[in-house]
N, CA, C and O atoms as CSV, one atom per row, in Angstrom:
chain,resi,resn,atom,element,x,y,z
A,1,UNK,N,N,12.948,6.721,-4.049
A,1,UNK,CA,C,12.723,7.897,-3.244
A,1,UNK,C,C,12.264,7.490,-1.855
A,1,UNK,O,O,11.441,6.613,-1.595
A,2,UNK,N,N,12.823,8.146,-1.131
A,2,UNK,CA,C,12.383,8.115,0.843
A,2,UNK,C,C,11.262,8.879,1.094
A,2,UNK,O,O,11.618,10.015,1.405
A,3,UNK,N,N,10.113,8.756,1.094
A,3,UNK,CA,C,9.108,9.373,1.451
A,3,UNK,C,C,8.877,9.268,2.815
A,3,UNK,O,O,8.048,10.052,3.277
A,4,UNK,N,N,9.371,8.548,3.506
A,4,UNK,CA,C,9.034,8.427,5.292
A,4,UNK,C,C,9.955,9.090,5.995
A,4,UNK,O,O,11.055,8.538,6.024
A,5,UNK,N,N,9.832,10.305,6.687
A,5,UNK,CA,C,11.042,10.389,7.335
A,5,UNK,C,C,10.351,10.944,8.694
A,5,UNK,O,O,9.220,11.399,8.870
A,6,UNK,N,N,11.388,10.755,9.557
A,6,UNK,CA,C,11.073,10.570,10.870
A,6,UNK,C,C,11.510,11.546,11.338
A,6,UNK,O,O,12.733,11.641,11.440
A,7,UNK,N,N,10.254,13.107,11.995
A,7,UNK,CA,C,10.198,14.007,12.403
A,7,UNK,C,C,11.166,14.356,13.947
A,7,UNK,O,O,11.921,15.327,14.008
A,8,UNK,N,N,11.021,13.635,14.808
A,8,UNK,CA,C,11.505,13.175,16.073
A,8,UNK,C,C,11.931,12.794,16.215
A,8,UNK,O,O,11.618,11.655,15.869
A,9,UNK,N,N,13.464,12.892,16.973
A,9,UNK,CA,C,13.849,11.560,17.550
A,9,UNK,C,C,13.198,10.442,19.104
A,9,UNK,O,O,12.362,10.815,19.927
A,10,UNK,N,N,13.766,9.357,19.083
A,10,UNK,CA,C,12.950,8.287,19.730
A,10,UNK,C,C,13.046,9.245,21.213
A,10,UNK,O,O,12.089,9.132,21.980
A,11,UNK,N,N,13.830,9.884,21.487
A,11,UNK,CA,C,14.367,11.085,22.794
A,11,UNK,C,C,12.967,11.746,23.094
A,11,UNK,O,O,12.409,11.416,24.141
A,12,UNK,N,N,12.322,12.704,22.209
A,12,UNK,CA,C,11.378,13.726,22.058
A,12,UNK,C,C,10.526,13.191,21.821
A,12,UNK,O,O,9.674,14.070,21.952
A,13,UNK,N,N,9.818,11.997,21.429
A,13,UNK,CA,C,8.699,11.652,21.174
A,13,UNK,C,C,8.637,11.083,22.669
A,13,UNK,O,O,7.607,11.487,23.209
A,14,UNK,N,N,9.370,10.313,23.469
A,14,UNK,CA,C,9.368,9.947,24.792
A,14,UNK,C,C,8.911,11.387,25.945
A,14,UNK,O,O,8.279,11.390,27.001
A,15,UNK,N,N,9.505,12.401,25.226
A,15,UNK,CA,C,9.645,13.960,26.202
A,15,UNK,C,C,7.874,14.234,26.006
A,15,UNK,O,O,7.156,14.476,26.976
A,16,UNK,N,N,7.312,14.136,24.463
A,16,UNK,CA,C,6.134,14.377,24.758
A,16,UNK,C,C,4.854,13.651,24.797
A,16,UNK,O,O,3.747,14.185,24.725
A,17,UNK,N,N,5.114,12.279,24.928
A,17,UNK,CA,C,4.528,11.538,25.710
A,17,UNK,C,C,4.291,11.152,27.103
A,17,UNK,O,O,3.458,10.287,27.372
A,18,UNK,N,N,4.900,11.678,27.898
A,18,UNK,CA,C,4.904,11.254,29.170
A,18,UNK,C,C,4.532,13.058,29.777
A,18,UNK,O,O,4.485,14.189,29.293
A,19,UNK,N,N,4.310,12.301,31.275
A,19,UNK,CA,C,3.812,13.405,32.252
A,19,UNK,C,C,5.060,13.779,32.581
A,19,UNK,O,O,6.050,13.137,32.228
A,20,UNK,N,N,5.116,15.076,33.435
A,20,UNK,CA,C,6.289,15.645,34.189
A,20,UNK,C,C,6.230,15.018,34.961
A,20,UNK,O,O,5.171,14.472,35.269
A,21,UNK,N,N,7.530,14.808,35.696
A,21,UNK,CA,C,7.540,14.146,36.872
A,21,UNK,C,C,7.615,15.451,38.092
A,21,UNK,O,O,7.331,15.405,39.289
A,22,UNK,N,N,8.004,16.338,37.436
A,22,UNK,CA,C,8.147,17.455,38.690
A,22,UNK,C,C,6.649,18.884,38.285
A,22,UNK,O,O,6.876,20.094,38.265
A,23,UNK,N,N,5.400,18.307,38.048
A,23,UNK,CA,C,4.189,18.623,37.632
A,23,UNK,C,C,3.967,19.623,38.627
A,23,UNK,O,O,4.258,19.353,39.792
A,24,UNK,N,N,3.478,20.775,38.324
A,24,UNK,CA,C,3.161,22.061,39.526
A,24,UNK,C,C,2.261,21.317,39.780
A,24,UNK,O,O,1.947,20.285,39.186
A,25,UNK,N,N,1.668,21.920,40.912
A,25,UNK,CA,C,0.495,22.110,41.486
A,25,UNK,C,C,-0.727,23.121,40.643
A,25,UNK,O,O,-1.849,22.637,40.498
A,26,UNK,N,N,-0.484,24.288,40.202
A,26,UNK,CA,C,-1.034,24.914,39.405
A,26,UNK,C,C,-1.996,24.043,38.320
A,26,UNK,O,O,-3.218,23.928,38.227
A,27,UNK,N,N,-0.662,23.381,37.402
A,27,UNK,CA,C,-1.025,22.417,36.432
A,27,UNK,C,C,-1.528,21.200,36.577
A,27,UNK,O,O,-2.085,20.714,35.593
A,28,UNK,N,N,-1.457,20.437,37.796
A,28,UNK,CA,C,-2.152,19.393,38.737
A,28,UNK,C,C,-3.851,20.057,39.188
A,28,UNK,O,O,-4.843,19.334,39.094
A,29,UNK,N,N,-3.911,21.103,39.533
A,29,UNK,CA,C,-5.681,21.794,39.314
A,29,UNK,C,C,-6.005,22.094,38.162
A,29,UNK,O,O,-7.234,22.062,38.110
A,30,UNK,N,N,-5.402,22.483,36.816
A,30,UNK,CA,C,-5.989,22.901,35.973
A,30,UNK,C,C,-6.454,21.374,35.404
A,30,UNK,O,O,-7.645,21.068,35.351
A,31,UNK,N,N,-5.323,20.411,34.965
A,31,UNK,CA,C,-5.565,18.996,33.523
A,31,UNK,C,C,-6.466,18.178,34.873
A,31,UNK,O,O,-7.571,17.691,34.631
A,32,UNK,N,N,-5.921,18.107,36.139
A,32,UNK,CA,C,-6.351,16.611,36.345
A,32,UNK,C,C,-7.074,17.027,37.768
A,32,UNK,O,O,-6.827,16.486,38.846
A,33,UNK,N,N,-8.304,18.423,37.491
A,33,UNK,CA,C,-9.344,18.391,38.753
A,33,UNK,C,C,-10.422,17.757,37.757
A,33,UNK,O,O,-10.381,18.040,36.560
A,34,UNK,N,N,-11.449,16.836,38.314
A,34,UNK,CA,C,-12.831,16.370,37.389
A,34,UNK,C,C,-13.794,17.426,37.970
A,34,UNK,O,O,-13.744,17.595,39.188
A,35,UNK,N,N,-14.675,18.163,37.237
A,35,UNK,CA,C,-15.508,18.595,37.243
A,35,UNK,C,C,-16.963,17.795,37.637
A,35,UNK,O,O,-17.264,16.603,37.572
A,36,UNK,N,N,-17.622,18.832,38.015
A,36,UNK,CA,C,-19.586,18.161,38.031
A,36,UNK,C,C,-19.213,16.747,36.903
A,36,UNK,O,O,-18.943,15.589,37.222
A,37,UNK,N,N,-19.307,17.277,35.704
A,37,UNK,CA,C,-19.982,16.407,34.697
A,37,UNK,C,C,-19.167,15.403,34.232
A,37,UNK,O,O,-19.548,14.478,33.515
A,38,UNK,N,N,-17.488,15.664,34.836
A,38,UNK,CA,C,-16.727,14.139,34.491
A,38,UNK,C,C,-17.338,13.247,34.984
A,38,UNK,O,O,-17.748,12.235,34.416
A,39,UNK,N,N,-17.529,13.745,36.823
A,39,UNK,CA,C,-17.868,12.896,37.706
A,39,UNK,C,C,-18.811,11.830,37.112
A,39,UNK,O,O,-18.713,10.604,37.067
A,40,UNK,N,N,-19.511,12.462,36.786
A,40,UNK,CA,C,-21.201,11.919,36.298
A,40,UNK,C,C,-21.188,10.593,35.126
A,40,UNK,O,O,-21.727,9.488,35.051
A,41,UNK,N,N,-20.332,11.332,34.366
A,41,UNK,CA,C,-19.876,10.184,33.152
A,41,UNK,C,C,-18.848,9.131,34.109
A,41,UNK,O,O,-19.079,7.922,34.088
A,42,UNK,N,N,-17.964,9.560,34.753
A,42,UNK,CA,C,-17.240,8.574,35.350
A,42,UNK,C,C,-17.954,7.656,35.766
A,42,UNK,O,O,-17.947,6.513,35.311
A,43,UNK,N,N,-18.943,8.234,37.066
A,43,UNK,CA,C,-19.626,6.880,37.716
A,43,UNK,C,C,-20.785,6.498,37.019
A,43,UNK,O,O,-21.762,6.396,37.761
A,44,UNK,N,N,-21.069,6.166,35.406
A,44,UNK,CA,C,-21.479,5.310,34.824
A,44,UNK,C,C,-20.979,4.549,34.339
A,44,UNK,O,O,-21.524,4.088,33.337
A,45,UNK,N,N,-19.930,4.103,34.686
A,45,UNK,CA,C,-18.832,3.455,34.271
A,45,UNK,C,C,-19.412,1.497,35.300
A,45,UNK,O,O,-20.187,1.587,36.253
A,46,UNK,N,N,-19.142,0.763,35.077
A,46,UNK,CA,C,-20.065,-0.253,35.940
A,46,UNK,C,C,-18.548,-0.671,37.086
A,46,UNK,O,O,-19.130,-1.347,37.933
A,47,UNK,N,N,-17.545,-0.649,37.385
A,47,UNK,CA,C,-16.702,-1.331,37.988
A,47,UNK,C,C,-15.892,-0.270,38.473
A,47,UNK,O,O,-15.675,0.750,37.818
A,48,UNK,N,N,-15.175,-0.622,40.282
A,48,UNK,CA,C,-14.228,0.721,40.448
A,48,UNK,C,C,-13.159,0.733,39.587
A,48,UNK,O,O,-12.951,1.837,39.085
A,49,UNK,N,N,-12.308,-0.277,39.212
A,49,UNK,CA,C,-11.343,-0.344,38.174
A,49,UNK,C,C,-11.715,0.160,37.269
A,49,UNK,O,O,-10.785,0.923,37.008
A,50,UNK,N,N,-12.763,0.366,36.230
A,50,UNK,CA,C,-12.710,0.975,35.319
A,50,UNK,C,C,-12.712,2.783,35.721
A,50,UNK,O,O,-12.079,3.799,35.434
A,51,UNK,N,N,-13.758,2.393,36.481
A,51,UNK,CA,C,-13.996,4.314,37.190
A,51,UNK,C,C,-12.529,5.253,37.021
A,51,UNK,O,O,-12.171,6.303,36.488
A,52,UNK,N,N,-11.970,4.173,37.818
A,52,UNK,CA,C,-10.236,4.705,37.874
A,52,UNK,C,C,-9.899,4.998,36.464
A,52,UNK,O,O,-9.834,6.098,35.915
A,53,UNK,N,N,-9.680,3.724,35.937
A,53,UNK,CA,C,-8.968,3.983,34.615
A,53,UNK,C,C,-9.660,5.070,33.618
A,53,UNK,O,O,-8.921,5.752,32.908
A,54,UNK,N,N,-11.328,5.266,33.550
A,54,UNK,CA,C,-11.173,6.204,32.968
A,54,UNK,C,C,-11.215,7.519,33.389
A,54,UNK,O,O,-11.601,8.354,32.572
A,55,UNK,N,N,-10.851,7.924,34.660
A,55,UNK,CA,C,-10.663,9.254,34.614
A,55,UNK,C,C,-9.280,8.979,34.737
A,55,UNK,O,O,-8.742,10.086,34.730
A,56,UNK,N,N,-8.342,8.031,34.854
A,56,UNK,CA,C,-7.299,9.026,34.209
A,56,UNK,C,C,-7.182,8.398,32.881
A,56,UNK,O,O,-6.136,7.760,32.994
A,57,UNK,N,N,-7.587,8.216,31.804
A,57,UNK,CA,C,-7.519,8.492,30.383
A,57,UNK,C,C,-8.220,9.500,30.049
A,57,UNK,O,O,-8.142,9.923,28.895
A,58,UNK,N,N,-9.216,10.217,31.169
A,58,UNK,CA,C,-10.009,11.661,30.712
A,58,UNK,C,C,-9.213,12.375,30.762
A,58,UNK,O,O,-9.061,13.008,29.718
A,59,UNK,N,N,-8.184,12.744,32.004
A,59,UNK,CA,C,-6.942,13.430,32.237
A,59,UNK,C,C,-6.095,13.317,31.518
A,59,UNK,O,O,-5.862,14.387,30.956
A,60,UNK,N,N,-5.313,12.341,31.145
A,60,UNK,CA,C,-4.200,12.120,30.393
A,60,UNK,C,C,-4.455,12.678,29.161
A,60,UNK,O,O,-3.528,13.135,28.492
A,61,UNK,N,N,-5.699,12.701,28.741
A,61,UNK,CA,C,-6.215,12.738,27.148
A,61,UNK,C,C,-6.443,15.098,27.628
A,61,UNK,O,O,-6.561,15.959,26.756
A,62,UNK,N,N,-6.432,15.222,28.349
A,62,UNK,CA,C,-6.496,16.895,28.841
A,62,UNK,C,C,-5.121,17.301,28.250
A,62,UNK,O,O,-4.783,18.001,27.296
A,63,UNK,N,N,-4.208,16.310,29.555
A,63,UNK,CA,C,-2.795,17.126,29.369
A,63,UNK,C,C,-1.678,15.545,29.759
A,63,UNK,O,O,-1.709,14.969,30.846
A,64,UNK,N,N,-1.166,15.306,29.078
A,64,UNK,CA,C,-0.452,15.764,28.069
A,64,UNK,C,C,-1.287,16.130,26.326
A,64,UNK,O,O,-1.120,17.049,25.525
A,65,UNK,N,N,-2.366,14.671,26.321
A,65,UNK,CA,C,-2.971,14.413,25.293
A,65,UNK,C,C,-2.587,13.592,24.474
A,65,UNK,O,O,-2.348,13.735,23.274
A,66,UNK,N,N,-2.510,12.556,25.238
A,66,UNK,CA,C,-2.243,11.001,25.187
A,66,UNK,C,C,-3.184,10.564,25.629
A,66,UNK,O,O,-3.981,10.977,26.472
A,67,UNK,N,N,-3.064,9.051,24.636
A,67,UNK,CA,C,-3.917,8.360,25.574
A,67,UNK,C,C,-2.873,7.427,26.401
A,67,UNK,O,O,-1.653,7.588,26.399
A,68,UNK,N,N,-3.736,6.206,27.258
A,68,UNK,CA,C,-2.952,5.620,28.107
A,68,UNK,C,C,-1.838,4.525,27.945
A,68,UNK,O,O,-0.924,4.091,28.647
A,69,UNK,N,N,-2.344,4.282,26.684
A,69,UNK,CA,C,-1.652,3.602,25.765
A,69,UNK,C,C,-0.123,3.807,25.373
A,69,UNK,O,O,0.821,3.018,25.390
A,70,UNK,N,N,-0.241,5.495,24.923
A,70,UNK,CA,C,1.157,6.553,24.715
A,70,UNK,C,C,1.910,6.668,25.760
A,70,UNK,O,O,3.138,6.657,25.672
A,71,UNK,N,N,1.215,6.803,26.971
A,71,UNK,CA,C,1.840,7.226,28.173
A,71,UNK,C,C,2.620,6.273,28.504
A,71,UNK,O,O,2.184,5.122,28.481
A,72,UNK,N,N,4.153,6.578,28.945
A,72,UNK,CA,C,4.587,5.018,29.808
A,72,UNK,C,C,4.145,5.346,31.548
A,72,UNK,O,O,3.444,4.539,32.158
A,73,UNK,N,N,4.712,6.749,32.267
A,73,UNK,CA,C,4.091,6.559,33.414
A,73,UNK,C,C,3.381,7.894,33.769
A,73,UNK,O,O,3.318,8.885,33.042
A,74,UNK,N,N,2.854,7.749,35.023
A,74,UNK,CA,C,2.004,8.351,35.320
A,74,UNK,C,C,2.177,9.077,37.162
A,74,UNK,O,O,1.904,8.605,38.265
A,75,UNK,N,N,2.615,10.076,36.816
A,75,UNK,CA,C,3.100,10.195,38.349
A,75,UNK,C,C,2.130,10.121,39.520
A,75,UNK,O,O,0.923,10.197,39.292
A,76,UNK,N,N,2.627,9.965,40.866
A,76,UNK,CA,C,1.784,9.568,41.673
A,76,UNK,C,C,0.555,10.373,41.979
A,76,UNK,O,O,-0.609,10.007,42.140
A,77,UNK,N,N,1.235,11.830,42.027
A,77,UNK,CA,C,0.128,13.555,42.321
A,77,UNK,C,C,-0.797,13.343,41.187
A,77,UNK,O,O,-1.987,13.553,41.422
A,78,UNK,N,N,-0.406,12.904,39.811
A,78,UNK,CA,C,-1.657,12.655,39.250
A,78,UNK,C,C,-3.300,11.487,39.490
A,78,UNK,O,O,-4.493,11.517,39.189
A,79,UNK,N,N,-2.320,10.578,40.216
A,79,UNK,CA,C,-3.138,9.375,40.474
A,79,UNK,C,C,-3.955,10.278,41.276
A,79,UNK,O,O,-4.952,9.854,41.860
């Protein structure tokens, strides 16, 4: 018996992993503005490289809801 079967194809799991590339603006203020209290957690972070990286794995993990790992890219309006 086949008990594994594969919900998605490799197409659609790519579609909902990744960001839009043509991302409103709307949806660019709602997933990826940081608030007071990201900020706060962000800059306890000890290095600017990390600072970066984790707000956008705070974002990424908003919308799409991936982590950075899932994601292959990341458009620039999000950076």
């Amino acid at each position: 018996m086949e008990y594994a079967k594969i919900l998605l194809t490799e197409e659609q799991r790519l579609e909902l992993t990744k960001n839009p590339d043509d991302i409103r603006d709307w949806k660019t203020a709602k997933y990826y503005t940081l608030n007071d209290f990201d900020i706060q957690v962000i800059h306890q972070q000890r290095k600017d490289y990390n600072r970066i990286g984790f707000a956008l794995q705070l974002c990424c993990l908003r919308y799409p809801g991936w982590t950075l790992t899932n994601i292959s890219d990341i458009p620039e309006t999000v950076i």
